[in-house]
Every structure is written in C-alpha cells, then in structure tokens.
C-alpha positions as CSV (number, residue, x, y, z in Angstrom):
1,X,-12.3,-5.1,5.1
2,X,-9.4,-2.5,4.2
3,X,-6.6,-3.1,1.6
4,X,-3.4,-1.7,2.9
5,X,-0.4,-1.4,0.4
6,X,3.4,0.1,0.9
7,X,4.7,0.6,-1.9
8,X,8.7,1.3,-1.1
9,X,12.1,1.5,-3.6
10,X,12.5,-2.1,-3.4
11,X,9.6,-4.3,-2.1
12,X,5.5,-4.2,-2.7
13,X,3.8,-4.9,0.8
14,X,-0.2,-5.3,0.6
15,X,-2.4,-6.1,3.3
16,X,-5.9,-7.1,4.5
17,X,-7.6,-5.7,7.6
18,X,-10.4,-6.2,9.2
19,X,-11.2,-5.4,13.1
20,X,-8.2,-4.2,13.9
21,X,-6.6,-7.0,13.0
22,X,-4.5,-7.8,9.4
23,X,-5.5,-10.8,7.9
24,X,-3.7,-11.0,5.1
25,X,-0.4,-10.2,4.2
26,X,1.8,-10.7,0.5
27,X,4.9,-9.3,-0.5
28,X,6.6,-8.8,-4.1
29,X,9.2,-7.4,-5.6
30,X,8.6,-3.3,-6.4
31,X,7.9,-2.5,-9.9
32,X,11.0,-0.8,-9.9
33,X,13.1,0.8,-13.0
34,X,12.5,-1.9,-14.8
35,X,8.5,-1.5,-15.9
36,X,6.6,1.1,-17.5
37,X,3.9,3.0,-16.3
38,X,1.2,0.7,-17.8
39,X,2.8,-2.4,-16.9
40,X,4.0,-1.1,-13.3
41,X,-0.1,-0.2,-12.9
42,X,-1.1,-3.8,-14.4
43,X,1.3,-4.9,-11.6
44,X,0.0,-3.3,-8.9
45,X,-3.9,-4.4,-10.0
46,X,-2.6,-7.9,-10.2
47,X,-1.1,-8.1,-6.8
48,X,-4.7,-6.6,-5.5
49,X,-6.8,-9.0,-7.4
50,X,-5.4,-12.1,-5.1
51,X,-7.3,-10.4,-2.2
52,X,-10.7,-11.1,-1.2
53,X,-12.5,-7.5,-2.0
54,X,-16.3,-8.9,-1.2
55,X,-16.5,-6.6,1.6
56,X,-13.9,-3.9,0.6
57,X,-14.2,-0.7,2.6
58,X,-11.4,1.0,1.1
59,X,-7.9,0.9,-0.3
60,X,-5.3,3.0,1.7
61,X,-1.7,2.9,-0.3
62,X,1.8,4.7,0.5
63,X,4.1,5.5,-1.9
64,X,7.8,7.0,-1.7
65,X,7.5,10.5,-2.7
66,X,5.4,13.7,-3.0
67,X,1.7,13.4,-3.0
68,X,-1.6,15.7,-3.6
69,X,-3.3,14.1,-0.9
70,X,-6.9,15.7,-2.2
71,X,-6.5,14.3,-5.6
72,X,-4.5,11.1,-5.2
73,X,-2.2,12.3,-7.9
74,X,1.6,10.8,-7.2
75,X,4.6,12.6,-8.4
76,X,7.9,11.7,-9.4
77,X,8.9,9.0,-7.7
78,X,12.6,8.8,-7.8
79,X,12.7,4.6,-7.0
80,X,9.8,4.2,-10.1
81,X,11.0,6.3,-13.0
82,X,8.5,5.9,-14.9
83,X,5.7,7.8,-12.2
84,X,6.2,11.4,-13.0
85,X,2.4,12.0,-12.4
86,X,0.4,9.0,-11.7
87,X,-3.6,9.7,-10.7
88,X,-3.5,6.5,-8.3
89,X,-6.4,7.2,-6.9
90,X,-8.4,7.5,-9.8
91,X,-7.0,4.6,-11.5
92,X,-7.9,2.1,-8.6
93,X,-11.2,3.7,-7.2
94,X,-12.3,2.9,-11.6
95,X,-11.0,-0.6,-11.2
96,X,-12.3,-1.8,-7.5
97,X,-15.2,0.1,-7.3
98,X,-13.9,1.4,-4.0
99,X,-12.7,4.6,-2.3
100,X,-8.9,4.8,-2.2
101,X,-6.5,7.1,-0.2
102,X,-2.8,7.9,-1.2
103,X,0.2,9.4,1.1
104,X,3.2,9.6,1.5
105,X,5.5,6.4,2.3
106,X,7.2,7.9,5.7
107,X,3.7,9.4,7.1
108,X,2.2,6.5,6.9
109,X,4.6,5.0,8.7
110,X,4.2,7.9,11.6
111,X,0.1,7.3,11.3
112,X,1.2,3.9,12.0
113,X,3.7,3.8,14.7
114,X,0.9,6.9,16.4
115,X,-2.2,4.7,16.5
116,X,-0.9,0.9,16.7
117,X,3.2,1.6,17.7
118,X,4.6,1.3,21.5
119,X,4.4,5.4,21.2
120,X,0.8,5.1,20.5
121,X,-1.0,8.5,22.1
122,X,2.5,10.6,21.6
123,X,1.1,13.6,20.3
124,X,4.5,15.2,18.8
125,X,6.3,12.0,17.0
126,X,8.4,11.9,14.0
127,X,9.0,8.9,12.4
128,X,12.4,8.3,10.4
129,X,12.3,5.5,7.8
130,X,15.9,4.2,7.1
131,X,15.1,2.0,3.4
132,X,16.4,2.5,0.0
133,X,15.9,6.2,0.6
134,X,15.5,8.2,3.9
135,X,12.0,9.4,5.0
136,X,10.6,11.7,7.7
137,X,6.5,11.6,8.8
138,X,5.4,14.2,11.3
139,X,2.7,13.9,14.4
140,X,1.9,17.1,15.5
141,X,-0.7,17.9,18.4
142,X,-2.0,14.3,17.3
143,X,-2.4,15.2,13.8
144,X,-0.8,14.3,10.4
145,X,1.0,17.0,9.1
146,X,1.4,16.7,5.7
147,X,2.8,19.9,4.0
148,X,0.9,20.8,0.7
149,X,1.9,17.8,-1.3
150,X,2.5,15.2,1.4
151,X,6.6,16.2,1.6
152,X,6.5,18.3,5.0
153,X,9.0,15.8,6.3
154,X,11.6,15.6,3.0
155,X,14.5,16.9,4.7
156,X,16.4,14.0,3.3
157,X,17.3,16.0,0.4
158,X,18.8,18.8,1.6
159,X,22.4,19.4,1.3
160,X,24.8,17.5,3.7
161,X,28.6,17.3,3.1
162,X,29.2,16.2,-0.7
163,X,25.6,15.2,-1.1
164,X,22.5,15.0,0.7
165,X,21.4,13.4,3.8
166,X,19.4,10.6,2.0
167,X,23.5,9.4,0.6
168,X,24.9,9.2,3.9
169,X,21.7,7.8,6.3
170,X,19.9,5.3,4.4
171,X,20.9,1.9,2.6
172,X,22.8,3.6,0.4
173,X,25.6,4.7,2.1
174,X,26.3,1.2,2.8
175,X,26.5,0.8,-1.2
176,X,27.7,4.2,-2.4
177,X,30.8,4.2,0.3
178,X,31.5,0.8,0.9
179,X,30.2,-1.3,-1.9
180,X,28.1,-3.5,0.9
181,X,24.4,-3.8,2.5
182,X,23.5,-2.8,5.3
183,X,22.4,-6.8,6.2
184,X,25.8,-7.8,5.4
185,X,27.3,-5.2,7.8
186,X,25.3,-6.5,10.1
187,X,25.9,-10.0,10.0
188,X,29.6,-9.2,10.1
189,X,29.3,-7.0,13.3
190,X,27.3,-9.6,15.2
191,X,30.1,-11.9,14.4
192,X,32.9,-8.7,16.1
193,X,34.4,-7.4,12.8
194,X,35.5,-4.5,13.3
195,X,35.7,-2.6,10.4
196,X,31.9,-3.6,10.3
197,X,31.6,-1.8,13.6
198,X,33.5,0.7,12.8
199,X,31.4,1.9,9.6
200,X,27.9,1.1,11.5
201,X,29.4,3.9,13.8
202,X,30.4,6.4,11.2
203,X,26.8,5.5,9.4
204,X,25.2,6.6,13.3
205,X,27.4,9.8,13.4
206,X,25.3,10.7,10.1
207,X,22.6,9.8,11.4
208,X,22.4,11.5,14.4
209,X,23.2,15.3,12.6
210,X,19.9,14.6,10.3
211,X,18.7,13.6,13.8
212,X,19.6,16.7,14.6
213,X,18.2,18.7,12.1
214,X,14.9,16.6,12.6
215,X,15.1,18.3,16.2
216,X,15.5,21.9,15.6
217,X,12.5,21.3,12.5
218,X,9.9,19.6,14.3
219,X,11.2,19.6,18.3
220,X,9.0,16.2,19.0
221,X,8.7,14.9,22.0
222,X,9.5,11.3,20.2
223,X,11.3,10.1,17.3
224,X,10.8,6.5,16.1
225,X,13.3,4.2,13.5
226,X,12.0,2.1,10.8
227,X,12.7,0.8,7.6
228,X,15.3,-2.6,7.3
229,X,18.4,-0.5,8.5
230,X,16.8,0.3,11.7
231,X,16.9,-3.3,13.0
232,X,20.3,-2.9,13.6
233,X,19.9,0.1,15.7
234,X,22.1,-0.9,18.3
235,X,25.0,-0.7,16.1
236,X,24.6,2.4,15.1
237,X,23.0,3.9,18.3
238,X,25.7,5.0,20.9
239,X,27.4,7.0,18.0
240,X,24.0,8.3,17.0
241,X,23.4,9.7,20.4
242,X,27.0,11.2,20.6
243,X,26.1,13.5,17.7
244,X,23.4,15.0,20.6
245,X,25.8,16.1,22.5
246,X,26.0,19.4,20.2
247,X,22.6,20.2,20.2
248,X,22.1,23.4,21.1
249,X,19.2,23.2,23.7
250,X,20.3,20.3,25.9
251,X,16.8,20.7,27.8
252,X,15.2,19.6,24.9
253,X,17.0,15.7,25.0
254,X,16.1,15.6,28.7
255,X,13.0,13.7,28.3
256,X,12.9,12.9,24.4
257,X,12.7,8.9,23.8
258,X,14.5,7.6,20.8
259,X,14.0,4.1,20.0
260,X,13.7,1.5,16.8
261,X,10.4,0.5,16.0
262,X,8.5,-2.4,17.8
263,X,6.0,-2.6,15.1
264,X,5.8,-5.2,12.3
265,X,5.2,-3.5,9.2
266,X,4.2,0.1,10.8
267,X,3.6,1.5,6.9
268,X,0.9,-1.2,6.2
269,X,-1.0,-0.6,9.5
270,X,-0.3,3.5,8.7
271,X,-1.9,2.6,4.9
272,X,-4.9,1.1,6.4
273,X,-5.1,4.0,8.7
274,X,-5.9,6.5,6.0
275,X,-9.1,4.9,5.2
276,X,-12.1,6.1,8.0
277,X,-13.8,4.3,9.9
278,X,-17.4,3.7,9.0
C-alpha cells in the first residue's frame, strides 16, 4: 500500500493505493496560517494515523512550494507561514517507519496527469494548476523535470502588469479584483450574468499570456488545467485561446492540445507516483 498526500493553500488531500487503484481517500482543512510548525506537523501525523499502514510501501506527499527533492527538506511555503525549512521527509520516515518522497505541488500533478491522465504517454506536457496559487510541472522527453529545488516550473512569480502572474491567474484574482470566488463566478455565469462572463473572460485573457509564456519556456506538445478554477474552463476558454493569436510561431499551436483535466485528484495519483515500484 502507498500513502499519497496533497498538501495545497487551502485543503489536505491523503490517499491510499494499492494496485493501481486508491482505496482510500480523506480530506481536511490545510494547516494553514493559523498553526505552528509543531502543531501543523502533529496535524499532518494525525490525519496519517487514520490509515491502515500494515503493509505501507511508502509515503509520497506534495507540497506548494520549493523542494530539495534529495533531502526532503521543504522551504518556505508561502500558504503555511510557519514552514520556512521543514525536513518532511525526515520527520515522517522517524514516525512511520517508512520511506517517504517529497515534491513539489504542481509536478505532482504533471506525474499524475503523465502516467494515469487522458494525456497519459505525452512525453512533452506541462501541467498548470489554477488553486489558491498558480503552479507549473514539466514533462520533458517523459521525464520529470524538476529544476534544482523542485521550482523549474515557478513562473507564476514573475512580473506581470502591477504584480505577478500568480495575482491575476489563480483564485485570487477573483478575490483581490472583485472581492468574489471563483465558484461564485461560476454559479452566476451558468445562470447568464454577464458581468460574471465578462470577468471569467478578462480572468482567460490572463491566462492565456502566462499560457504564453509557458510556451515560449517549455514549447510542450500538451498543456493540461487543474486545480478548482479549471473546472470552469469553458468560461474562461475562448478568451484564453484569443491571447494565442500573438504568439509568435503560429506552427507551434498547430497541433498543441489544451484541455481541463479529466482526472479526479491528478496531485494524489502524482503523490503516489513518486514512491517506486517494488
């Protein structure tokens, strides 16, 4: 059995596999800003302990920043103030007795949509996780490529009009500019609003210049949406797509697929991923 956790800005997702299949499935609140480091670690160890670990063969866990992948050492997670350097894997391979694997957030969610998503074989494939924050994992020749801490695909944080990319293409635009979620929005466009419409369109303009950017970084032959703004892609994809039309090499969009993910909870199966096979 494998023990898969996500651990994102917002929610804790943990997960059993066994065989390919997940068995097992909780999900909690994250530990957020409002726990310290010990209790925020208590937390986590809690939420394990309510899984069956007879037969444990590992515990695979993404978290939402920088990584050393080697060491297991997490750094500065901007969602959880209180992880400025957090030796996860240490910490949890003590208390289970088991091996344990850390990455980052986004490329386990490109591991996952790779092996188990409807791109699964695509051997160029960035995933885009649109959350709290705004990730990027990269699929290169079939591999993983991480970077040298696990942030290869943190292009969220570079500078884009008055702030960064992250403000305008992830959940919080919705709150920053309009004072609003992203489920809200979409609630009120299924029902016709248009000012709804309207700002799901502006949100897909931004989208599609990181898109951009995304394209002239990595030049995949697939990019992949996830994260609980992507289910309303189709709000926000016809304006997305009109951002292509300035891309500078046109050949390049011929035959690129851009789609949502079909994947329930690609992260967890991405987790899992990180643990080998025996």
């Amino acid at each position: 059995m494998k023990l898969a956790i996500d651990l994102g800005g917002t929610g804790l997702k943990l997960a059993s596999f066994s065989g390919g299949k997940m068995l097992l499935k909780t999900e909690k609140p994250s530990p957020g800003f409002s726990m310290t480091l010990d209790e925020s670690i208590s937390y986590i160890i809690d939420a394990i302990k309510e899984f069956d670990l007879t037969d444990i063969e590992g515990i695979g866990i993404g978290v939402p920043s920088v990584v050393d992948a080697e060491k297991g050492i997490v750094y500065d997670v901007v969602n959880i103030p209180s992880w400025k350097c957090v030796p996860v894997r240490d910490i949890l391979s003590e208390k289970f007795h088991t091996e344990v694997y850390v990455n980052n957030d986004a490329n386990c969610f490109a591991i996952g949509e790779y092996k188990y998503g409807a791109l699964t074989g695509c051997r160029d494939l960035t995933g885009i996780t649109l959350g709290t924050g705004l990730g990027v994992g990269i699929i290169a020749g079939g591999e993983l490529y991480n970077g040298a801490n696990t942030g290869a695909g943190e292009l969220g944080n570079a500078p884009y009009l008055e702030h960064n990319y992250e403000y305008y293409c992830s959940g919080n635009f919705f709150s920053a500019v309009y004072g609003t979620t992203g489920k809200a929005l979409s609630e009120r466009a299924a029902a016709g609003d248009a000012d709804a419409l309207r700002i799901w369109s502006e949100f897909g303009h931004h989208l599609g210049e990181f898109t951009k950017l995304v394209l002239y970084a990595y030049d995949p032959r697939a990019i992949t949406f996830g994260g609980s703004v992507a289910k309303s892609f189709g709000y926000f994809e016809e304006a997305l797509k009109k951002s292509l039309d300035s891309f500078l090499y046109p050949n390049s969009l011929k035959n690129l697929k851009i789609a949502p993910s079909a994947l329930n909870d690609s992260g967890l199966w991405g987790a899992a991923a990180l643990i080998p096979e025996k």
